[in-house]
C-alpha positions as CSV (number, residue, x, y, z in Angstrom):
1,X,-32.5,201.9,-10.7
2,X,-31.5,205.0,-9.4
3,X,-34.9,206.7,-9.9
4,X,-36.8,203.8,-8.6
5,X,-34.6,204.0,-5.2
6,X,-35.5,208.2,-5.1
7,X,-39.2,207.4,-5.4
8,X,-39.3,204.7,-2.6
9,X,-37.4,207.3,-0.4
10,X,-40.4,209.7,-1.1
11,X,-42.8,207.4,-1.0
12,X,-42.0,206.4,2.5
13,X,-41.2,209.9,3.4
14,X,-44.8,210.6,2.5
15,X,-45.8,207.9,4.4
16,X,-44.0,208.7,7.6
17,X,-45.8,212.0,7.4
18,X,-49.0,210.9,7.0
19,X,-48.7,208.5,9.9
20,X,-46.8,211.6,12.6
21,X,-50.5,213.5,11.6
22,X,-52.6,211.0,12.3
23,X,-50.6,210.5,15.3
24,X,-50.5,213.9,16.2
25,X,-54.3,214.3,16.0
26,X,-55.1,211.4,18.0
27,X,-52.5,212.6,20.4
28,X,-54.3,216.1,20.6
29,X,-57.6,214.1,20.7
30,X,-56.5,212.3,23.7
31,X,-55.3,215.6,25.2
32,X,-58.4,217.0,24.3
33,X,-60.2,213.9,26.0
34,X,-58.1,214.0,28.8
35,X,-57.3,217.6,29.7
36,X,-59.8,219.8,28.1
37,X,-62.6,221.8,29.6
38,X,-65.5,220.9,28.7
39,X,-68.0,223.9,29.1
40,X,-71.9,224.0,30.3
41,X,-73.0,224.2,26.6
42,X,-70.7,221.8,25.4
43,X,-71.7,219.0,28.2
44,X,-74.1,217.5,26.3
45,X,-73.2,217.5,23.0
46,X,-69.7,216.1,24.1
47,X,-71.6,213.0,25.4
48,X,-73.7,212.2,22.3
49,X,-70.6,212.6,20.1
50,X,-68.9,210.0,22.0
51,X,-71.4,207.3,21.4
52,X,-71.2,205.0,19.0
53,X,-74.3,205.3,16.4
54,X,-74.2,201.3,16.3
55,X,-73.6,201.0,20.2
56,X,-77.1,201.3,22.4
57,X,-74.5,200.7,25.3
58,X,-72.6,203.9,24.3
59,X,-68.9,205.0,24.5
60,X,-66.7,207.3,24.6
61,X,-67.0,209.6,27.4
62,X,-70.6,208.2,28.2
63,X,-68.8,205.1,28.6
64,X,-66.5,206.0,31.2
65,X,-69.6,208.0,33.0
66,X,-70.6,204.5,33.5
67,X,-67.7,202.9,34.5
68,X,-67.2,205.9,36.6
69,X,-70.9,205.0,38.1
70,X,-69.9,201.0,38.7
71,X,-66.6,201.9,40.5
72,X,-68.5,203.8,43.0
73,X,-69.6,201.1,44.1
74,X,-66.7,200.2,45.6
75,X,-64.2,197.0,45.8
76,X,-65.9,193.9,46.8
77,X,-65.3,190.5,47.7
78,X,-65.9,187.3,45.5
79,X,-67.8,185.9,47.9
80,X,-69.7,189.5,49.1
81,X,-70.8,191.0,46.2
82,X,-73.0,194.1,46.8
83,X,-76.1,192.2,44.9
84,X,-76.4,190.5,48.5
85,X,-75.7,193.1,50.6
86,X,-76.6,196.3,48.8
87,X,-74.8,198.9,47.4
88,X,-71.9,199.4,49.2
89,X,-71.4,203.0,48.5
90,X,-67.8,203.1,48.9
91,X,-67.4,206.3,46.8
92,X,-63.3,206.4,46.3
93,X,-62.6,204.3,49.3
94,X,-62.7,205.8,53.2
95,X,-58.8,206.1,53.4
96,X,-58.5,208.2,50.1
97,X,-61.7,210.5,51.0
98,X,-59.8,210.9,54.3
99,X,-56.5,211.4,52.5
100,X,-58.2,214.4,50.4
101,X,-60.3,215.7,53.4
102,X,-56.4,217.5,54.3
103,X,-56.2,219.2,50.8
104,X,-56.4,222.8,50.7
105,X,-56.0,223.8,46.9
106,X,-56.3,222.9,43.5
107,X,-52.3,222.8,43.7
108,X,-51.8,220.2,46.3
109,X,-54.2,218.2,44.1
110,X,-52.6,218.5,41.0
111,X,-49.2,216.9,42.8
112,X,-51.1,213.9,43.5
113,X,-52.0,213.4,40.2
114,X,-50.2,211.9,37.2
115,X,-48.4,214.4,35.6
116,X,-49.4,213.4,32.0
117,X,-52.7,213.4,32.2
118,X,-52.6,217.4,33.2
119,X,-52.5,220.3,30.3
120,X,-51.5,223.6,32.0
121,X,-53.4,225.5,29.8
122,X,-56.2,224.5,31.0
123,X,-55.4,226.2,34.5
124,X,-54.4,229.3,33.1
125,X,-55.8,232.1,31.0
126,X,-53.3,231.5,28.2
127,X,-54.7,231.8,24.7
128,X,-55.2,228.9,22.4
129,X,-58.1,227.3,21.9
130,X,-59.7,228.8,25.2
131,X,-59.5,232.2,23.8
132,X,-62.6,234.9,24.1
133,X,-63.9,232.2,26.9
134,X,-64.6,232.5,30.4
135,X,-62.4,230.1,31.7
136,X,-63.7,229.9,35.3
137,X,-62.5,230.4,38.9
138,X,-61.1,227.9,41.0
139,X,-63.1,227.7,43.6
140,X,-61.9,227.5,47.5
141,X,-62.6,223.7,49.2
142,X,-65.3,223.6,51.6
143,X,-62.6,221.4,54.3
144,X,-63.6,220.1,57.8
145,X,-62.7,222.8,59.8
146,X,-64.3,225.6,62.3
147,X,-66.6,227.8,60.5
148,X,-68.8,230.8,61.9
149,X,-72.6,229.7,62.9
150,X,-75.3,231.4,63.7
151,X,-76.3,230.4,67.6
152,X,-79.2,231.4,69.7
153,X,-78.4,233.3,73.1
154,X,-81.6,232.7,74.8
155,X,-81.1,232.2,78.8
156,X,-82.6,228.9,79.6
157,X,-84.6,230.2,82.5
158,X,-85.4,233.5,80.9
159,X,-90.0,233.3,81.4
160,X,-92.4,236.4,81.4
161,X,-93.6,238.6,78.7
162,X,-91.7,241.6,79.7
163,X,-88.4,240.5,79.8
164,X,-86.2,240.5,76.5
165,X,-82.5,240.0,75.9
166,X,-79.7,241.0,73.8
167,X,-78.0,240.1,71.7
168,X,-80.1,237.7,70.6
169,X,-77.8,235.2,69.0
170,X,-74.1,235.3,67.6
171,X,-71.6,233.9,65.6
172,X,-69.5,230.7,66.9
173,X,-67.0,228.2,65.4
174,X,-68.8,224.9,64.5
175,X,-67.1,222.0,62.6
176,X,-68.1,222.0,59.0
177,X,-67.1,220.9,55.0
178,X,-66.9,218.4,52.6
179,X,-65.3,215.2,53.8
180,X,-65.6,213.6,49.7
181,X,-67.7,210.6,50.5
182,X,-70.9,210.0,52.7
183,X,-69.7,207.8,54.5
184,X,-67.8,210.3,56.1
185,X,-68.9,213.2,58.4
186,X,-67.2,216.5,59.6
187,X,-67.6,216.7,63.6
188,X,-65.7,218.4,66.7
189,X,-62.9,216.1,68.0
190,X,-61.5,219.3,70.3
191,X,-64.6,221.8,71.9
192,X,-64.5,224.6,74.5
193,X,-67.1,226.1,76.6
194,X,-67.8,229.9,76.2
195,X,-69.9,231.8,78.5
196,X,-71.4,234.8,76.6
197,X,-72.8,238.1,78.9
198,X,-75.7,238.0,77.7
199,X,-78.2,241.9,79.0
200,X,-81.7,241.2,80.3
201,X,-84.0,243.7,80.0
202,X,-87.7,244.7,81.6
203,X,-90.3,246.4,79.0
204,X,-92.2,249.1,80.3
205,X,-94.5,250.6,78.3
206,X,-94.7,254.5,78.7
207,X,-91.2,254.2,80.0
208,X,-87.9,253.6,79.3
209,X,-87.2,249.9,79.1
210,X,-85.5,248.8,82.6
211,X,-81.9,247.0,82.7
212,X,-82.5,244.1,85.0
213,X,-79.6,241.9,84.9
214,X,-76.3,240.0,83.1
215,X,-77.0,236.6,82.5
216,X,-74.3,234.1,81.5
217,X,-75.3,231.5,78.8
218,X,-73.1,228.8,77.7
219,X,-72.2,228.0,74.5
220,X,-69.8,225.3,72.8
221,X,-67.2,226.3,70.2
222,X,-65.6,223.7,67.9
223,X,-61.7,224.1,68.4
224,X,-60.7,221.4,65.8
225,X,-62.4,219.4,63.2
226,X,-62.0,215.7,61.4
227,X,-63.4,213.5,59.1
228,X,-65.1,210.6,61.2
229,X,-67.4,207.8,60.3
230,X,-70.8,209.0,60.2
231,X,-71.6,205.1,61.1
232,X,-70.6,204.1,64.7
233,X,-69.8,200.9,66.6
234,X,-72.4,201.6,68.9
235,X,-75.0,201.4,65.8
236,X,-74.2,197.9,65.3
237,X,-76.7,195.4,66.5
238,X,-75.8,191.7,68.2
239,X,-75.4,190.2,64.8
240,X,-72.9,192.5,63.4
241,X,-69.1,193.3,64.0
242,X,-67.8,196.9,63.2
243,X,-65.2,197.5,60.4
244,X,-63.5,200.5,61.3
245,X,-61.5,200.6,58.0
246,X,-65.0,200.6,56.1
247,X,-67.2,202.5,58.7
248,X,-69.8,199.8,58.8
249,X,-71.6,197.3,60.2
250,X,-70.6,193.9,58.9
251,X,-73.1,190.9,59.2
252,X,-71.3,187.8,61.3
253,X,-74.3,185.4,59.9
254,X,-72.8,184.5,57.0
255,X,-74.5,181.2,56.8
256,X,-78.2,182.7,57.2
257,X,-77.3,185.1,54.7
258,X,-76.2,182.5,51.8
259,X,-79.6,180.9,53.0
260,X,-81.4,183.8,52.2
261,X,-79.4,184.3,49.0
262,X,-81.0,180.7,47.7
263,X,-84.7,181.4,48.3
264,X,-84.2,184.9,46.8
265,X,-87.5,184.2,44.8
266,X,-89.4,185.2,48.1
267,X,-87.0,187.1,50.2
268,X,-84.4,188.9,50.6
269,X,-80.9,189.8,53.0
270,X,-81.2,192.8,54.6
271,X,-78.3,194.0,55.5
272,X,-78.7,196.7,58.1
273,X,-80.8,194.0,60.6
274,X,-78.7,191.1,59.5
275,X,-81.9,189.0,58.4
276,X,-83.5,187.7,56.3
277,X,-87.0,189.6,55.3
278,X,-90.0,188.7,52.9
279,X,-90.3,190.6,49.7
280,X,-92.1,193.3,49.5
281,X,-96.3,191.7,48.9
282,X,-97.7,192.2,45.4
283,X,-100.8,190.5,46.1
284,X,-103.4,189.7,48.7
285,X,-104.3,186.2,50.2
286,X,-107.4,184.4,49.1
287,X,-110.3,183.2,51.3
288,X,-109.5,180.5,53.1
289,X,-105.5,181.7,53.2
290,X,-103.3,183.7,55.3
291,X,-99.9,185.2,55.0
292,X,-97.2,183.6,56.6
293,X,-94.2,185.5,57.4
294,X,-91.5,182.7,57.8
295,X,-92.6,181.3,54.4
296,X,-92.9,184.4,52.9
297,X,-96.2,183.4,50.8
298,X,-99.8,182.6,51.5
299,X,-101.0,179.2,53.4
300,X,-103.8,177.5,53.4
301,X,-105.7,178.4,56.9
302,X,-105.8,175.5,59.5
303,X,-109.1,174.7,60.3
304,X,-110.0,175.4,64.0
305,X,-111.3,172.7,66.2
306,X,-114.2,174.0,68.0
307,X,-113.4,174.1,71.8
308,X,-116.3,173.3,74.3
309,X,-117.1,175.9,76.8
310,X,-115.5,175.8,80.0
311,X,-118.7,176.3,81.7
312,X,-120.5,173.3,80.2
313,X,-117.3,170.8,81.9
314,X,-117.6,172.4,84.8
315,X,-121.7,172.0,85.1
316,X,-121.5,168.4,84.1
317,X,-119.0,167.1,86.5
318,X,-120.8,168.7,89.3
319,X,-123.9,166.9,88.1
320,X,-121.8,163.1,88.1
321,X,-120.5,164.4,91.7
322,X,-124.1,164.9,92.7
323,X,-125.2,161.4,91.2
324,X,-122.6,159.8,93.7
325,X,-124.0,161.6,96.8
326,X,-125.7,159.4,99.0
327,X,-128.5,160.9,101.0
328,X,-128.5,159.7,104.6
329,X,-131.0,157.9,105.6
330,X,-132.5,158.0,109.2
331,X,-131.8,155.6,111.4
332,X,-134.5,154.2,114.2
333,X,-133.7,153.0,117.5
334,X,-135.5,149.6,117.8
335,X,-137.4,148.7,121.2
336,X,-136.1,146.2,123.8
C-alpha cells in the first residue's frame, strides 16, 4: 500500500512538471508574441508561421494584422455603418492621436502602456536571445512643433536684370510633425512677423558690382504649433453639420441617405456632397435610348412632336386677315 501511495506521489510530481513546462513555454511564447522584436528578415517568415496550414483566413499574427486593419476603421454606429458612408478612417480615434501628438519619447510611451505586455530586454542591449544583433536605435518623434525651413528672400518689387540680392533665402521656424492620424494636421496657432535686411545689389560688368540699397522683406515665423483638424467647419456644405470631436462633416439628410441605401443596385451615397449619385456607367445606351440621371439607367427616348414653323402661322393668319378686308367701293353722287 505503501508503495502504491510513493508511486502516485511521483506520478503526479511528474505530472505537475510536465504541465509548469508546457506552461512555461507558452508563457515565453506569448512573451515572445508580445514583446519580442521581430527583425526585417524575420518579418515575413513570422507571418507565414502564424497561419494555420488549414486556415485560408490565416492567424496568428496575420490575424491580428487584419484585425488591426478593421479597427482602423474606426467605431461606428448601428445605424451608420461605414459601408454607407465610406470608410471612416478614424485611425486610433482624434482624441488619442491628439493625446500622443504631446509625447516626446519612447519613455513617456511606455507609461501609458500596460505594464505586462512590455519585456525590458527588448529596450536594452542586454544579452539573451538578442545577442550578436543589432538591436536598433530609438528614434526621436517627429512632434508638431517649429522646425527650421528653407524661405525665399526675394523683395516683391525687386524687377530688372541687373539687380540681385543677398541672401537669397534663409532658415525660419515653420510648424511641422507627425500628428498620428490623417485626420489631423500640424499648423501655427501663435506666428510673428520678421523683417529680414535683405542687400540689393546693381551688376556692372567690367566693374565692381554696385551696393544700391537695404530692402526689408517680411517673413512669418511659426511661434507655436498644434494638432488641428485638417477638415474645417467652413468645408461643410448646406447639407452637413460639423462634428468637432470627429473633424468631419456629418450628413443631416438622413432620410435621403437610407433612400439611397435601398436602390443601392443603381446608386450610391456619397458622402462628401450629401447625395445621392448614379453608379459609375458600365455600358452605353442603345438607339432609340438615353441616359437618365435621376433614374440612374437608360430610358426609352420620347418621341418628339414635330412643331410647325413659326413663320407659316404667322403667314396664314395674315392671309384670313386679308380675306376679311373689305375694299371700298366708290360712291356716286346721283343727279337732282
Amino acid at each position: 500500500m505503501q508503495d502504491k501511495t510513493v508511486a502516485t506521489v511521483r506520478l503526479a510530481a511528474v505530472l505537475a512538471m510536465v504541465v509548469a513546462l508546457v506552461h512555461g513555454q507558452q508563457s515565453a511564447d506569448d512573451r515572445r508574441h508580445v514583446g519580442a522584436i521581430i527583425f526585417p528578415d524575420e518579418l515575413n517568415d513570422r507571418y507565414e508561421r502564424d497561419k494555420p496550414a488549414n486556415d485560408g483566413g490565416g492567424g496568428g499574427l496575420a490575424k491580428e494584422k487584419r484585425e488591426l486593419a478593421h479597427a482602423s476603421d474606426g467605431d461606428y454606429l448601428d445605424d451608420d455603418p461605414p459601408s454607407v458612408d465610406g470608410p471612416a478612417d478614424y485611425d486610433i480615434g482624434i482624441a488619442r492621436a491628439r493625446f500622443l501628438s504631446e509625447i516626446k519619447s519612447t519613455a513617456d510611451l511606455i507609461g501609458q502602456l500596460d505594464p505586462d505586455s512590455i519585456d525590458a530586454r527588448i529596450f536594452n542591449d542586454a544579452g539573451g536571445e538578442y545577442t550578436g544583433r543589432d538591436m536598433g536605435e530609438n528614434p526621436k518623434p517627429a512632434s508638431c512643433e517649429p522646425q527650421p525651413e528653407l524661405v525665399s528672400l526675394r523683395p516683391e518689387n525687386l524687377t530688372g536684370t541687373r539687380y540681385y540680392y543677398f541672401p537669397t533665402c534663409t532658415r525660419v521656424n515653420r510648424c511641422s510633425g507627425c500628428c498620428n492620424t490623417n485626420q489631423l494636421v500640424c499648423e501655427a496657432v501663435t506666428t510673428r512677423k520678421i523683417l529680414y535686411k535683405v542687400m540689393i545689389m546693381e551688376y556692372r560688368a567690367g566693374k565692381k558690382d554696385r551696393f544700391s540699397h537695404l530692402e526689408l522683406v517680411p517673413t512669418e515665423e511659426h511661434v507655436k504649433c498644434k494638432c488641428l483638424c485638417r477638415i474645417r467647419e467652413s468645408h461643410c456644405n448646406e447639407l452637413q453639420v460639423y462634428n468637432p470631436n470627429n473633424c468631419r462633416c456629418e450628413c443631416t439628410n438622413r432620410e435621403d441617405r437610407n433612400q439611397c441605401v435601398q436602390e443601392r443596385q443603381l446608386k450610391q451615397w456619397n458622402p462628401d456632397t450629401c447625395r445621392c449619385e448614379c453608379l459609375p456607367r458600365t455600358e452605353e445606351c442603345t438607339s432609340g435610348s438615353h441616359y437618365d440621371r435621376s433614374a440612374c439607367k437608360c430610358l426609352p427616348s420620347q418621341q418628339q412632336q414635330q412643331t410647325p414653323w413659326a413663320g407659316w402661322a404667322r403667314n396664314r393668319t395674315l392671309e384670313d386677315r386679308r380675306r376679311l378686308i373689305v375694299k371700298p367701293m366708290p360712291v356716286t353722287s346721283g343727279s337732282n
